[in-house]
KEKE-3310 file (N, C-alpha, C; in steps of 0.2 Angstrom, whole numbers, plus 5000, padded with zeros to 4 digits):
npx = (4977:4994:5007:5019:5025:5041:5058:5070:5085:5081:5076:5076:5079:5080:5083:5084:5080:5064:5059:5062:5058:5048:5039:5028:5017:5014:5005:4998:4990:4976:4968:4961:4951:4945:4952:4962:4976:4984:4999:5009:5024:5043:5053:5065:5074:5084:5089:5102:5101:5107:5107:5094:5083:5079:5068:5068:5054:5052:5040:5031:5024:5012:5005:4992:4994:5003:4997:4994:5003:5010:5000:5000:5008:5013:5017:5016:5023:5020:5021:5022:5016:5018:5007:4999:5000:4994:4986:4992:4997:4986:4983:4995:4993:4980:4973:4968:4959:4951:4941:4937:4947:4956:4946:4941:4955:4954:4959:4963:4962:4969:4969:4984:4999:5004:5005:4998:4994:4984:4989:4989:4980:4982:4994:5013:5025:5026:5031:5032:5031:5037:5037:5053:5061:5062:5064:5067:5069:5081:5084:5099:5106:5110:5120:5125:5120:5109:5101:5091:5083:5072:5064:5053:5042:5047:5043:5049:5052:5045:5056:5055:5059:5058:5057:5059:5046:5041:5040:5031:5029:5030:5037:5048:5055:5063:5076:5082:5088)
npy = (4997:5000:4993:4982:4965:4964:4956:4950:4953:4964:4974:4988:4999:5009:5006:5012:5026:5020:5013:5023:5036:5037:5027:5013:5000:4986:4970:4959:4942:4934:4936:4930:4923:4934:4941:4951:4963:4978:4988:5004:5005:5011:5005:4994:4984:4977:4964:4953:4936:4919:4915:4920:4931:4944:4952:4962:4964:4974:4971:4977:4969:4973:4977:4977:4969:4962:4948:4945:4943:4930:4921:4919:4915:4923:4939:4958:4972:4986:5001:5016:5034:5050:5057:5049:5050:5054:5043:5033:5040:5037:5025:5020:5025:5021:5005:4990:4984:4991:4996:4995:5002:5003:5005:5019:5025:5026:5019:5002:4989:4972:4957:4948:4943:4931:4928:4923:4933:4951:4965:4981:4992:5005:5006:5010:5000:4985:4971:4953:4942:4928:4921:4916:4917:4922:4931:4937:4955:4957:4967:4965:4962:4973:4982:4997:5005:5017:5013:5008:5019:5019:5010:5016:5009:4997:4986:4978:4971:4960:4951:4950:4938:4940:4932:4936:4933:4938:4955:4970:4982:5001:5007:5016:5006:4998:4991:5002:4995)
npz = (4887:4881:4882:4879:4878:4886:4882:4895:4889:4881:4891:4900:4910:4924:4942:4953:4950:4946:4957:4969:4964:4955:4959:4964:4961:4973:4970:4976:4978:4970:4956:4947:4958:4964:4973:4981:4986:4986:4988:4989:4985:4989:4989:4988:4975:4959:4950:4946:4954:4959:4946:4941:4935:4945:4958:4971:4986:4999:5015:5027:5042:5047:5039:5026:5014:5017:5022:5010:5000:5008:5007:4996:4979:4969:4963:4957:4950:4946:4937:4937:4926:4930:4930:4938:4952:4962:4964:4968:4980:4987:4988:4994:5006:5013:5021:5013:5021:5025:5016:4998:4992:4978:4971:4972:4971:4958:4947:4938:4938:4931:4923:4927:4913:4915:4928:4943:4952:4948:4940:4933:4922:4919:4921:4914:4915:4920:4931:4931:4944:4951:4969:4977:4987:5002:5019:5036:5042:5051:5065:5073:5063:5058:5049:5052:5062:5061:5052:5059:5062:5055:5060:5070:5078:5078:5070:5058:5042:5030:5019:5002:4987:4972:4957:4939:4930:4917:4906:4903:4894:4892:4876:4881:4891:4883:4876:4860:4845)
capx = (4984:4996:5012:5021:5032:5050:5063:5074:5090:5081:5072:5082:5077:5085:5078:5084:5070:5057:5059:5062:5056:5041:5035:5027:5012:5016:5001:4997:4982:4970:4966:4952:4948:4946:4954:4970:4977:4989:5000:5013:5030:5046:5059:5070:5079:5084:5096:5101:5104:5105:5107:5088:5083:5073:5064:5067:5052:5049:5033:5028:5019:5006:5002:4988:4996:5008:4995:4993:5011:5012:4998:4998:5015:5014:5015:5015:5025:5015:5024:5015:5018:5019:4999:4993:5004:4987:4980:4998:5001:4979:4984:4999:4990:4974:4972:4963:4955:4945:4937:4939:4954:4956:4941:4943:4959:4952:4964:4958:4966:4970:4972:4990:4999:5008:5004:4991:4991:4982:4991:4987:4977:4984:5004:5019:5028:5024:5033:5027:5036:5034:5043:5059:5064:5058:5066:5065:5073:5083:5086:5103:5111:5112:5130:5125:5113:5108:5094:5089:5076:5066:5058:5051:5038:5050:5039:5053:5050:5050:5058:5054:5064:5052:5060:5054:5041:5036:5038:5028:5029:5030:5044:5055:5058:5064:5082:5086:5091)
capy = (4996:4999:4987:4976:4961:4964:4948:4953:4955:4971:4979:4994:5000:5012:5004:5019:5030:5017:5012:5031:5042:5036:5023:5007:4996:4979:4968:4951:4939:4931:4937:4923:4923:4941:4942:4952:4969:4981:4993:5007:5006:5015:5002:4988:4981:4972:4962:4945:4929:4913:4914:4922:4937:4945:4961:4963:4969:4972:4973:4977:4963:4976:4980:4971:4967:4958:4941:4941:4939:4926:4917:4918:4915:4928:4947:4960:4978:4991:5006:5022:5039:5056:5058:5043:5050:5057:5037:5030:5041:5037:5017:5018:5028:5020:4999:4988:4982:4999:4997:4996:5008:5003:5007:5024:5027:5026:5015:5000:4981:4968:4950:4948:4938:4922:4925:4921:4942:4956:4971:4987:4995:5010:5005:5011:4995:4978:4964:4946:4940:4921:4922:4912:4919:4926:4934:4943:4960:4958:4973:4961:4961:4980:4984:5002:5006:5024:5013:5008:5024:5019:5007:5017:5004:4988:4982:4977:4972:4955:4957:4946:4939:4936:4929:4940:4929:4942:4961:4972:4988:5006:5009:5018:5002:4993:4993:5002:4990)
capz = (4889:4876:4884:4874:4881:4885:4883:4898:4887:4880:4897:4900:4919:4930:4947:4957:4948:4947:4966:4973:4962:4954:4967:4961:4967:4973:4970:4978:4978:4964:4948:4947:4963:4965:4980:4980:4988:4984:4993:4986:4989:4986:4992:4983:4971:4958:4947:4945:4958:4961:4941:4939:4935:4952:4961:4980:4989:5010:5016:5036:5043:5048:5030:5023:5009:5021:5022:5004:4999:5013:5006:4987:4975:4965:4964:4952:4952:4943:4938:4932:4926:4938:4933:4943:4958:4967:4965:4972:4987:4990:4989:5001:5015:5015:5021:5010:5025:5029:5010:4991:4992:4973:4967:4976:4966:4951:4942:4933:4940:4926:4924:4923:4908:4916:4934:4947:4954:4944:4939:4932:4918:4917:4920:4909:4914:4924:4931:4934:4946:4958:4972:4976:4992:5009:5026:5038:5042:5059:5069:5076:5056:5055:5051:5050:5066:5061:5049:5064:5062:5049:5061:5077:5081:5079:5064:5052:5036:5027:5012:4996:4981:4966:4949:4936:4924:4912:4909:4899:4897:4885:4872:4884:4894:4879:4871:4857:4844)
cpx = (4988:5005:5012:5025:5038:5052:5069:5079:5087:5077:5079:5075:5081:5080:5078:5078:5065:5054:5057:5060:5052:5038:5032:5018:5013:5007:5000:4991:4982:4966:4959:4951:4946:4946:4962:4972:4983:4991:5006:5019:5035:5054:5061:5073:5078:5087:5096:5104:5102:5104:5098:5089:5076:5073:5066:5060:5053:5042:5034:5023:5011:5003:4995:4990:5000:5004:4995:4998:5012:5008:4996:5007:5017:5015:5017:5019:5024:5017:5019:5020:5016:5011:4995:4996:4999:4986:4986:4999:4992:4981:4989:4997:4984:4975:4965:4958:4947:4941:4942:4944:4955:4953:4941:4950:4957:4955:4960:4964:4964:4970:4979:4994:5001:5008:4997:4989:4992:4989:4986:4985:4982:4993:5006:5024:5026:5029:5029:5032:5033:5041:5045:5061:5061:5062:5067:5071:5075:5086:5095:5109:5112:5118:5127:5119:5110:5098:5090:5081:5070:5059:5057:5046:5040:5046:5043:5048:5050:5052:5058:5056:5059:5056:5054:5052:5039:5037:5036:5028:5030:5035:5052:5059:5063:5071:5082:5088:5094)
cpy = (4995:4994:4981:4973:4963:4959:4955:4955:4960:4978:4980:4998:5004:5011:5010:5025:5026:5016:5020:5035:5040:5031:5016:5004:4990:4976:4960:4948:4933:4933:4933:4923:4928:4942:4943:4959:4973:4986:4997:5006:5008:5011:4995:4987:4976:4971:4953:4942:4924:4913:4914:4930:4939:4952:4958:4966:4969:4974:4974:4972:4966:4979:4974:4967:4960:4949:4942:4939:4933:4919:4914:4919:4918:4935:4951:4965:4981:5002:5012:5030:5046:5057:5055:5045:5051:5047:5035:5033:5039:5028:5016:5022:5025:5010:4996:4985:4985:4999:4996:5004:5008:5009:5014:5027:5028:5023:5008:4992:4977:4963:4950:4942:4931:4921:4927:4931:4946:4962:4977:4992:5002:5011:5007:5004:4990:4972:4960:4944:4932:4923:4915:4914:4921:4927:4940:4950:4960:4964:4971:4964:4970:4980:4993:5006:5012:5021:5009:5012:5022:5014:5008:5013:4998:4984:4981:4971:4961:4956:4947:4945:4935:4935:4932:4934:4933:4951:4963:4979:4994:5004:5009:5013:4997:4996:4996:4999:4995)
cpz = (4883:4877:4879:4879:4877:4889:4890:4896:4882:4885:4897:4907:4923:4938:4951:4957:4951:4956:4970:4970:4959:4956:4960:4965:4966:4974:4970:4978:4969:4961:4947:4952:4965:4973:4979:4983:4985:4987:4986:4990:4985:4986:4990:4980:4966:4954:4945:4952:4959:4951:4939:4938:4942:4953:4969:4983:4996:5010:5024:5036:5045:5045:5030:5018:5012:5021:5016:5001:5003:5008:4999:4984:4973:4964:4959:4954:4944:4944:4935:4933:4932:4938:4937:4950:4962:4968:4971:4979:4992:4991:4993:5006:5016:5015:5016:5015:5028:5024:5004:4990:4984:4969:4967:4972:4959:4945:4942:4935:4935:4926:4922:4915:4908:4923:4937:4948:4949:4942:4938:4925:4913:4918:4915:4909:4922:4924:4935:4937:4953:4964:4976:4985:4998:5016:5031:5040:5049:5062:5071:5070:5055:5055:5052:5054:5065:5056:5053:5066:5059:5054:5069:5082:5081:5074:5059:5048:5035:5021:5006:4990:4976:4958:4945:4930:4918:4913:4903:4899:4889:4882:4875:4889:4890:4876:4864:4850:4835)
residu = (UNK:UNK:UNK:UNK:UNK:UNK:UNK:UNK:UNK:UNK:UNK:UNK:UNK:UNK:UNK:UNK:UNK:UNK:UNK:UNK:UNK:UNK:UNK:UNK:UNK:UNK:UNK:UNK:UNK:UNK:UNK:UNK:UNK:UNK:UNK:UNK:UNK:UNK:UNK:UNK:UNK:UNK:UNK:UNK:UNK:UNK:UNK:UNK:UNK:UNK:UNK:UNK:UNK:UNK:UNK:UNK:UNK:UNK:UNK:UNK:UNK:UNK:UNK:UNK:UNK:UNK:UNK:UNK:UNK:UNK:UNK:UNK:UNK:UNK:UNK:UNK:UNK:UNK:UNK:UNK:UNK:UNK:UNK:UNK:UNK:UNK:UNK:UNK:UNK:UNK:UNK:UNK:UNK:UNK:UNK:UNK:UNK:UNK:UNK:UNK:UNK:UNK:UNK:UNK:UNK:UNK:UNK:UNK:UNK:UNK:UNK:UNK:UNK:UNK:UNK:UNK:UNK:UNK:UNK:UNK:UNK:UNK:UNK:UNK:UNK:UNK:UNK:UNK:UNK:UNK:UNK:UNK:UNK:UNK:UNK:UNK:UNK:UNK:UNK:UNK:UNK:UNK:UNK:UNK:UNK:UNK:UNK:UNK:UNK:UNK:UNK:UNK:UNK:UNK:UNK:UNK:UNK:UNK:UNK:UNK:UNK:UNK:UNK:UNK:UNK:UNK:UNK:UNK:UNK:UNK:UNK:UNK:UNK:UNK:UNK:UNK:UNK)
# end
């Protein structure tokens, strides 16, 4: 892995790509304990509040991933270039539940650098993130019922704000200077 640490006031980020167009893997659990899962996801955000710097994710409760976040601090987002897209769209379809889905992808889990959950080997860019926040998605709060669709089995999301600890990543994520 050739990632260098990026100071926040030089990470340079278009979340819009990274979220939608090149997907991410959210990774929760224990690094030492080797107990941790991972899902892909395409949906987030992130920015500053509460005077941090933070990542939004959601997860379904009927993820697997969904207990590990619930029950570990920490979580990882693990970006990658278009070659790894066969591993990424093999780790969001497939439960960790059913088997070593990882393994199976071919990509290569890491100890992370300042939190408890793994990452990822073969990333272009990593955030450390502890999370700060947590809530659920009300069907009630919609101002805009139409997104309403996303959830035809009523399984809304919860959605999670983690303080970024640490990012690492290639060149291209780095300012300029």
């Amino acid at each position: 892995m050739d990632l260098q640490p990026i100071s926040l006031e030089d990470f340079v980020c278009s979340p819009l790509s990274v979220f939608d167009k090149q997907w991410m893997l959210l990774t929760s659990g224990s690094w030492a304990e080797s107990r941790y899962n991972t899902m892909t996801i395409s949906w987030g955000s992130m920015g500053t509040i509460w005077n941090r710097p933070f990542v939004q994710v959601v997860v379904r409760p009927v993820r697997h991933t969904f207990g590990f976040m619930e029950n570990y601090q920490t979580f990882t987002l693990s970006v990658f270039s278009e070659e790894h897209r066969a591993a990424l769209r093999l780790l969001g379809s497939r439960s960790g539940r059913d088997g070593d889905k990882i393994l199976k992808s071919g990509l290569t889990v890491c100890e992370s650098a300042v939190v408890q959950a793994p990452s990822f080997a073969e990333a272009e860019l990593i955030l450390e993130c502890k999370k700060i926040y947590t809530n659920d998605i009300l069907p009630m709060n919609f101002v805009d019922g139409s997104l309403e669709q996303n959830y035809p089995n009523k399984d809304y999301h919860r959605a999670y704000f983690g303080q970024i600890m640490a990012i690492r990543g290639k060149a291209k994520y780095r300012r300029a200077i």
